[in-house]
N, CA, C and O atoms as a Tinker XYZ file with bonds, in Angstrom:
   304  protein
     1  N      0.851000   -1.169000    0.000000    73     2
     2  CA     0.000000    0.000000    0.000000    64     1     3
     3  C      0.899000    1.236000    0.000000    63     2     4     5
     4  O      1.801000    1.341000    0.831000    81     3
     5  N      0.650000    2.227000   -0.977000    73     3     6
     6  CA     1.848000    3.652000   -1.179000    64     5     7
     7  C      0.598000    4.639000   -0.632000    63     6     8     9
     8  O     -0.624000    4.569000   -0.762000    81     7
     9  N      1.200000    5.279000   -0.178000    73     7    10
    10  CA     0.482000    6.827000    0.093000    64     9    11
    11  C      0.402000    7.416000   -0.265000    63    10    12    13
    12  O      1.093000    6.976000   -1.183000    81    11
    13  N     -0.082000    9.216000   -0.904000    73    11    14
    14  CA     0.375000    9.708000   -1.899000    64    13    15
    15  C      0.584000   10.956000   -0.526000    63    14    16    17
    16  O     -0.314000   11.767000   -0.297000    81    15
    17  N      1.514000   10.938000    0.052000    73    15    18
    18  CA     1.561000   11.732000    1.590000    64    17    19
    19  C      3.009000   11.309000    2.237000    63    18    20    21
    20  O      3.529000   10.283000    1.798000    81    19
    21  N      3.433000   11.778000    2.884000    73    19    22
    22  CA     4.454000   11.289000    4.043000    64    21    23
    23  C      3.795000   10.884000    5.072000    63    22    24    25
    24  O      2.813000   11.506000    5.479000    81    23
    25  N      4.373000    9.452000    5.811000    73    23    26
    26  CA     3.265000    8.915000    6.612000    64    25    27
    27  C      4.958000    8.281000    7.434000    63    26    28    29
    28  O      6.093000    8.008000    7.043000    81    27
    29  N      4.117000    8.298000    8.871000    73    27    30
    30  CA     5.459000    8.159000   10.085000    64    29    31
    31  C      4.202000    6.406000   10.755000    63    30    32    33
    32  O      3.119000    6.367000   11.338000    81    31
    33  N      4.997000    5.481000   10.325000    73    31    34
    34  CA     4.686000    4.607000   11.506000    64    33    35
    35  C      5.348000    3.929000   12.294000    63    34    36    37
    36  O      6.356000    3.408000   11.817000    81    35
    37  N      4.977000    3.628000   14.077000    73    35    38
    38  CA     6.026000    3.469000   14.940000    64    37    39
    39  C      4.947000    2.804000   15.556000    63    38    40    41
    40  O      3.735000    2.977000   15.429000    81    39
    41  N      5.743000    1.835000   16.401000    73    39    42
    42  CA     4.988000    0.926000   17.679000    64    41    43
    43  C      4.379000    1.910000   18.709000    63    42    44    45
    44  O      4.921000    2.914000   19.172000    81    43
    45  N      2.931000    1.337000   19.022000    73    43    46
    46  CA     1.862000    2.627000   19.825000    64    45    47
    47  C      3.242000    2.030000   21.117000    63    46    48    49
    48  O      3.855000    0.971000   21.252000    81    47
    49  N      3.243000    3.277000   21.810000    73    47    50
    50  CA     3.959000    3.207000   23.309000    64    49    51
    51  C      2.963000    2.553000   24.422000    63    50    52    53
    52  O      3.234000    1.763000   25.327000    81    51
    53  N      2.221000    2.907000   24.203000    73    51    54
    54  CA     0.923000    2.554000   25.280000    64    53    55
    55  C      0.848000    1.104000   25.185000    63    54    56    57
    56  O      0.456000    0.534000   24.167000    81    55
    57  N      1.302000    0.377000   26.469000    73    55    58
    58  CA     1.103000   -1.424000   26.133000    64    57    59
    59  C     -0.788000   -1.058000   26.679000    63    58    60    61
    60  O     -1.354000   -0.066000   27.138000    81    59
    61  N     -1.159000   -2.234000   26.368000    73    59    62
    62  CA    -2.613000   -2.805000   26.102000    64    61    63
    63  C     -3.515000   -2.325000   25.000000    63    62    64    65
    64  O     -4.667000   -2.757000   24.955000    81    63
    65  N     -3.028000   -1.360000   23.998000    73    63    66
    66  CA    -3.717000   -0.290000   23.224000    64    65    67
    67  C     -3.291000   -0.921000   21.592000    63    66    68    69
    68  O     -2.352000   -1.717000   21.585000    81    67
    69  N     -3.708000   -0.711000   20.731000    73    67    70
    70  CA    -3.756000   -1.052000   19.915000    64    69    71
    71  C     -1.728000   -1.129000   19.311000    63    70    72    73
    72  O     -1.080000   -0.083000   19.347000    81    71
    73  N     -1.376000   -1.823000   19.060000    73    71    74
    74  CA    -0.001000   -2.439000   18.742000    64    73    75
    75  C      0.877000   -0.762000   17.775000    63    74    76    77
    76  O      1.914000   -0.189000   18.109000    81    75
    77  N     -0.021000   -0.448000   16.636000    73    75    78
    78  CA     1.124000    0.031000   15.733000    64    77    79
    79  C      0.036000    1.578000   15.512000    63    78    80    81
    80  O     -1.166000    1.659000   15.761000    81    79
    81  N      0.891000    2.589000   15.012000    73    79    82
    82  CA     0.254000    4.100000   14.920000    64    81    83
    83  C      0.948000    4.728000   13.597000    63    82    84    85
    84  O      2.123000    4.934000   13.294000    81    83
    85  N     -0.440000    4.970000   12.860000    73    83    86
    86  CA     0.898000    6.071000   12.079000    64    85    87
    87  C      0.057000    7.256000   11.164000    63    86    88    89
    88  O     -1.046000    7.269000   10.617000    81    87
    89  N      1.067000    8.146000   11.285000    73    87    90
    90  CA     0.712000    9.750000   11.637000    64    89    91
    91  C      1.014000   10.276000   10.149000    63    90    92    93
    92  O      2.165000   10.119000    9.743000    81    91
    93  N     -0.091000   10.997000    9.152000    73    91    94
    94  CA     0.413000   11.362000    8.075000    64    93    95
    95  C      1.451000   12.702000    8.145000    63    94    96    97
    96  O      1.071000   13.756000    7.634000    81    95
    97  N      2.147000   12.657000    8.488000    73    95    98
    98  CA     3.467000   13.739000    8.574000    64    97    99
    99  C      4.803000   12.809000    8.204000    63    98   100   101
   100  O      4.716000   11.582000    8.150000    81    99
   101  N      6.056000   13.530000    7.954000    73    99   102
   102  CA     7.091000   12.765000    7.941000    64   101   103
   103  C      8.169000   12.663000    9.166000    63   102   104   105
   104  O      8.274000   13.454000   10.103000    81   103
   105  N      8.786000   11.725000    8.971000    73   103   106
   106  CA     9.142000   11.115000   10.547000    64   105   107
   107  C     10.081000   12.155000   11.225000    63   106   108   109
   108  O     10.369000   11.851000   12.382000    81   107
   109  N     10.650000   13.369000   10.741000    73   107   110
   110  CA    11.194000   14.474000   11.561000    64   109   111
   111  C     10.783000   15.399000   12.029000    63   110   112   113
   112  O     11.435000   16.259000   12.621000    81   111
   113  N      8.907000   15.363000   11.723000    73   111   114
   114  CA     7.834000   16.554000   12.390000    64   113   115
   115  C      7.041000   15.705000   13.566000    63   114   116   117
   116  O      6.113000   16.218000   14.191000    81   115
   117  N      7.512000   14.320000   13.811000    73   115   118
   118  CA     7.248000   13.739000   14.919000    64   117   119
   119  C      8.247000   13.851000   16.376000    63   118   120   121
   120  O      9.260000   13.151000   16.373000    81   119
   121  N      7.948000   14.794000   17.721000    73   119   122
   122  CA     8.927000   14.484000   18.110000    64   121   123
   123  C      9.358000   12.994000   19.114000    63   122   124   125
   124  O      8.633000   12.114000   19.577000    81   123
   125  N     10.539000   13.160000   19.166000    73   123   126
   126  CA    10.847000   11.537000   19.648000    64   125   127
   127  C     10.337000   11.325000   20.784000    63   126   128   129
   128  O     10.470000   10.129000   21.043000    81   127
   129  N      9.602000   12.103000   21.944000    73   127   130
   130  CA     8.962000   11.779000   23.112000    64   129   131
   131  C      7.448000   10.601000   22.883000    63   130   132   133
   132  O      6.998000    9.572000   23.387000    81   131
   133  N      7.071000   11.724000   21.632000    73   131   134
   134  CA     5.841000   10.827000   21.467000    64   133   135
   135  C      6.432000    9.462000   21.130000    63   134   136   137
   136  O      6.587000    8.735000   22.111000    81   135
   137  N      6.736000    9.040000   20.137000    73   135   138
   138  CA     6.841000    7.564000   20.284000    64   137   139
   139  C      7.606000    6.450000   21.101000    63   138   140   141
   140  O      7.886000    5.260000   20.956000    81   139
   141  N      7.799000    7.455000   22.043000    73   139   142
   142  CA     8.628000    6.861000   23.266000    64   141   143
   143  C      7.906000    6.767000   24.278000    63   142   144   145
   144  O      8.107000    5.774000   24.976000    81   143
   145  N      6.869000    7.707000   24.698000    73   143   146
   146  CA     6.171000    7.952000   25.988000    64   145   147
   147  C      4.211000    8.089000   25.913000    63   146   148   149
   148  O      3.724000    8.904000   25.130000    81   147
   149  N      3.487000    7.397000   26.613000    73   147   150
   150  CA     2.706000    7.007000   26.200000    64   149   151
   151  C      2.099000    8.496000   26.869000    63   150   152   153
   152  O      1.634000    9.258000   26.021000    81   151
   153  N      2.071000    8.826000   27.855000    73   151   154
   154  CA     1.689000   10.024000   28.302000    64   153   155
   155  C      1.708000   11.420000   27.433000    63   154   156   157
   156  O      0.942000   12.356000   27.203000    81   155
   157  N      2.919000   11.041000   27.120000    73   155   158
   158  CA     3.472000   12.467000   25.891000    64   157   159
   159  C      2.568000   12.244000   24.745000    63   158   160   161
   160  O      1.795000   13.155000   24.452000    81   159
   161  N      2.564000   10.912000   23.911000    73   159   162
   162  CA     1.532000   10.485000   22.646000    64   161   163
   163  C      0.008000   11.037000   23.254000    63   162   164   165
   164  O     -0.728000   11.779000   22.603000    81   163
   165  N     -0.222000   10.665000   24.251000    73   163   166
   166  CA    -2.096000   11.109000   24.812000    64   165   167
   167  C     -2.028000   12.752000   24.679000    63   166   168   169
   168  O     -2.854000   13.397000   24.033000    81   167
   169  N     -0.968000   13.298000   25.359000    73   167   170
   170  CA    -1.230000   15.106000   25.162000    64   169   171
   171  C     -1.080000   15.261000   24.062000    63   170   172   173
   172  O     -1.959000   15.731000   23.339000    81   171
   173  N      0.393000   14.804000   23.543000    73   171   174
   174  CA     0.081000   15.421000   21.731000    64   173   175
   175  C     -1.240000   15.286000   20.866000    63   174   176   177
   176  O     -1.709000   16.226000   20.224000    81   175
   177  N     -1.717000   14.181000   20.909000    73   175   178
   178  CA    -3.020000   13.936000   19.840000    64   177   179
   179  C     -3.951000   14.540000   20.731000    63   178   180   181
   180  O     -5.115000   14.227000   20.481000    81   179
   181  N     -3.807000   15.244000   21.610000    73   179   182
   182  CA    -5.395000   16.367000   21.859000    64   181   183
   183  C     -4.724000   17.930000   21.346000    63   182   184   185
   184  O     -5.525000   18.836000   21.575000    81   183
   185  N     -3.812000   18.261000   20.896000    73   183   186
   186  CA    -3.224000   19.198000   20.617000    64   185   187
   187  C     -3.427000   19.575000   18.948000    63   186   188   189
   188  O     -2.912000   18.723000   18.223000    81   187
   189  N     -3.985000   20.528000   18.338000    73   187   190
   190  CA    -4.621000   21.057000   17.213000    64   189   191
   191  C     -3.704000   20.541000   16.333000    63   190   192   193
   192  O     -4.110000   20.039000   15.285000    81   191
   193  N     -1.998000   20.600000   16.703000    73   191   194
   194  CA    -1.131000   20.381000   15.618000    64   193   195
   195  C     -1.123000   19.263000   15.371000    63   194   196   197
   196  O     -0.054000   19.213000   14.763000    81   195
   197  N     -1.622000   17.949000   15.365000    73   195   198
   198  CA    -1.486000   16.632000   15.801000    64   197   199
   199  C     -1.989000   16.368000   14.590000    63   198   200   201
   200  O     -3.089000   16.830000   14.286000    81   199
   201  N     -1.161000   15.471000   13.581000    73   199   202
   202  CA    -1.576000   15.876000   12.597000    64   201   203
   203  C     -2.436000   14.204000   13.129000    63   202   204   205
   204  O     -2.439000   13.604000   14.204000    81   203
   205  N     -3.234000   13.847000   11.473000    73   203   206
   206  CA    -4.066000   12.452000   11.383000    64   205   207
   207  C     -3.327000   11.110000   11.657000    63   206   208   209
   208  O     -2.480000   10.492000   11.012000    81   207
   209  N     -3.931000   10.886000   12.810000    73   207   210
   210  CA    -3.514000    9.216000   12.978000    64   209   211
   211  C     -4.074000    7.933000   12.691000    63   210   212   213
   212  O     -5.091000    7.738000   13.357000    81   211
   213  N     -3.805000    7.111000   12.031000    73   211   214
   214  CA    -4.706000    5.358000   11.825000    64   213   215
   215  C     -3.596000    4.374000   12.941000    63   214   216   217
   216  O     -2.472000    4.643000   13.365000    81   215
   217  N     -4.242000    3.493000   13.102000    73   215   218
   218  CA    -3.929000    2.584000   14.754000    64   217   219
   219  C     -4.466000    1.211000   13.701000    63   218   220   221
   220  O     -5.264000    1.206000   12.763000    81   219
   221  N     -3.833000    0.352000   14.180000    73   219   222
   222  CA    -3.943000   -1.352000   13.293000    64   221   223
   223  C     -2.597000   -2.210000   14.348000    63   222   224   225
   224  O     -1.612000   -1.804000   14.963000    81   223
   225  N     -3.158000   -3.400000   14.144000    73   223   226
   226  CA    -2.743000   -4.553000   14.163000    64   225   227
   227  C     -1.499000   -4.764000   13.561000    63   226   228   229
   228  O     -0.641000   -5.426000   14.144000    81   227
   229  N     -1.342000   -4.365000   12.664000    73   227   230
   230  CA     0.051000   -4.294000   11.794000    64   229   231
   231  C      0.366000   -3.090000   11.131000    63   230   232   233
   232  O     -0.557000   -2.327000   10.850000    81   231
   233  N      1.507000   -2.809000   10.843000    73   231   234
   234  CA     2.013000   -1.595000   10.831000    64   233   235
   235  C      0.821000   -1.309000    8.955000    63   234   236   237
   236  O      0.370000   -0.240000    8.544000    81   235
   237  N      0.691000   -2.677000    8.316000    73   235   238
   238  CA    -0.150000   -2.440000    7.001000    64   237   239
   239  C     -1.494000   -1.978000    7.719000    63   238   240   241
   240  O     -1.518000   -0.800000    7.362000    81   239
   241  N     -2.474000   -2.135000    8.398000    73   239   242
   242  CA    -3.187000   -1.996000    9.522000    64   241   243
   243  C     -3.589000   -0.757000    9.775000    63   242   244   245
   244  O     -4.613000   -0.112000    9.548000    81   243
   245  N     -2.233000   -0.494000   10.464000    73   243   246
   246  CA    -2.409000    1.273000   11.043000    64   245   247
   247  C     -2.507000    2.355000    9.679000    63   246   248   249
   248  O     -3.043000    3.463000    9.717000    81   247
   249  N     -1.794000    1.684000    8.386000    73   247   250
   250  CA    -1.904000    2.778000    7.563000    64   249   251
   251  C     -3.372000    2.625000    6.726000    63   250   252   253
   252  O     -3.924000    3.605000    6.225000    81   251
   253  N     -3.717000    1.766000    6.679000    73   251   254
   254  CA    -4.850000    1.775000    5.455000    64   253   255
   255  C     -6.147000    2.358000    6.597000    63   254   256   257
   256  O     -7.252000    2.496000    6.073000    81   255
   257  N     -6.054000    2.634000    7.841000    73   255   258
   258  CA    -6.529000    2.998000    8.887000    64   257   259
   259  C     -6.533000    4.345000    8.850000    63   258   260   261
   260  O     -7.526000    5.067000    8.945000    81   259
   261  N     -5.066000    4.776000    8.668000    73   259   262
   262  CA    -4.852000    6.491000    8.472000    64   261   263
   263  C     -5.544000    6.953000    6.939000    63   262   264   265
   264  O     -6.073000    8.046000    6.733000    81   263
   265  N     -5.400000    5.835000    5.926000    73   263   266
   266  CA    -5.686000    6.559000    4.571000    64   265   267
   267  C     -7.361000    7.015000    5.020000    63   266   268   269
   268  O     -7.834000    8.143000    5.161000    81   267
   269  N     -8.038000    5.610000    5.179000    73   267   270
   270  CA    -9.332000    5.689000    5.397000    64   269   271
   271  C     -9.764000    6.807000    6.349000    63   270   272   273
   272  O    -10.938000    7.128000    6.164000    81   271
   273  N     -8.935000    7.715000    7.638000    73   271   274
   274  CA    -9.444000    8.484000    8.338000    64   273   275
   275  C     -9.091000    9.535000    7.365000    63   274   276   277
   276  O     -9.770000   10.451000    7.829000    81   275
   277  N     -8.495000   10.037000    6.332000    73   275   278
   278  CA    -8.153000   10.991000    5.596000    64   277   279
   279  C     -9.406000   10.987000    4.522000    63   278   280   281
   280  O     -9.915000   12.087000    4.310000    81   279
   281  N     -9.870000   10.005000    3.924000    73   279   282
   282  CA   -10.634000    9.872000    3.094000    64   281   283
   283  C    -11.883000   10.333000    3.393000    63   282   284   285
   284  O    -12.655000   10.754000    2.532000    81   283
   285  N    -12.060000   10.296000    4.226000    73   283   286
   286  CA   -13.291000   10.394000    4.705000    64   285   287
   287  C    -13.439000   11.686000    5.712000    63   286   288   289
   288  O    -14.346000   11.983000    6.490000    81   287
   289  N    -11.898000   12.499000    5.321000    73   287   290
   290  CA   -12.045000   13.747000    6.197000    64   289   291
   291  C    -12.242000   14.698000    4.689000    63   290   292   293
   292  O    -12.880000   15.750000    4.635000    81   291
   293  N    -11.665000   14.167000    3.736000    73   291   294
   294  CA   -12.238000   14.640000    2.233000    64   293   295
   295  C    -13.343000   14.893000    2.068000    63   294   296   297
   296  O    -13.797000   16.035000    2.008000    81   295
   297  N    -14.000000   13.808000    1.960000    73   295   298
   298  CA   -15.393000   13.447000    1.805000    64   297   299
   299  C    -16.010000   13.911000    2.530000    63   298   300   301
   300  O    -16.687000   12.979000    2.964000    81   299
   301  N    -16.350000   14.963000    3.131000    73   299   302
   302  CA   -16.911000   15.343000    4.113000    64   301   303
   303  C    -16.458000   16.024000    5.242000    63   302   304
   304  O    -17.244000   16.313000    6.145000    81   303
């Protein structure tokens, strides 16, 4: 699956929560707390700049997750 976007995916930090995350930005507008700290990932994604995230089972998962939350931010 290609994106037509820069897309950052990394293992969710948060154990019990869905396994894999990934953020349509490219991986140097992510900073390294978030995918290190599960506390830091929860404040960032309530924060306006946060860009779109998809969450999956597998890192293929989390993205067709992110396309579909984009698609449908198109669409409407």
């Amino acid at each position: 699956m290609q994106a037509p976007w820069p897309v950052t995916i990394f293992p969710n930090p948060c154990t019990g929560e869905i396994p894999w995350l990934a953020l349509a930005c490219e991986p140097g507008e992510v900073p390294p707390e978030v995918t290190s700290s599960c506390l830091v990932l929860n404040y960032w994604r309530r924060q306006r700049s946060c860009p779109p995230i998809g969450e999956g089972e597998t890192p293929n998962a989390a993205l067709a997750d992110l396309m579909a939350t984009l698609s449908r931010r198109a669409a409407g």
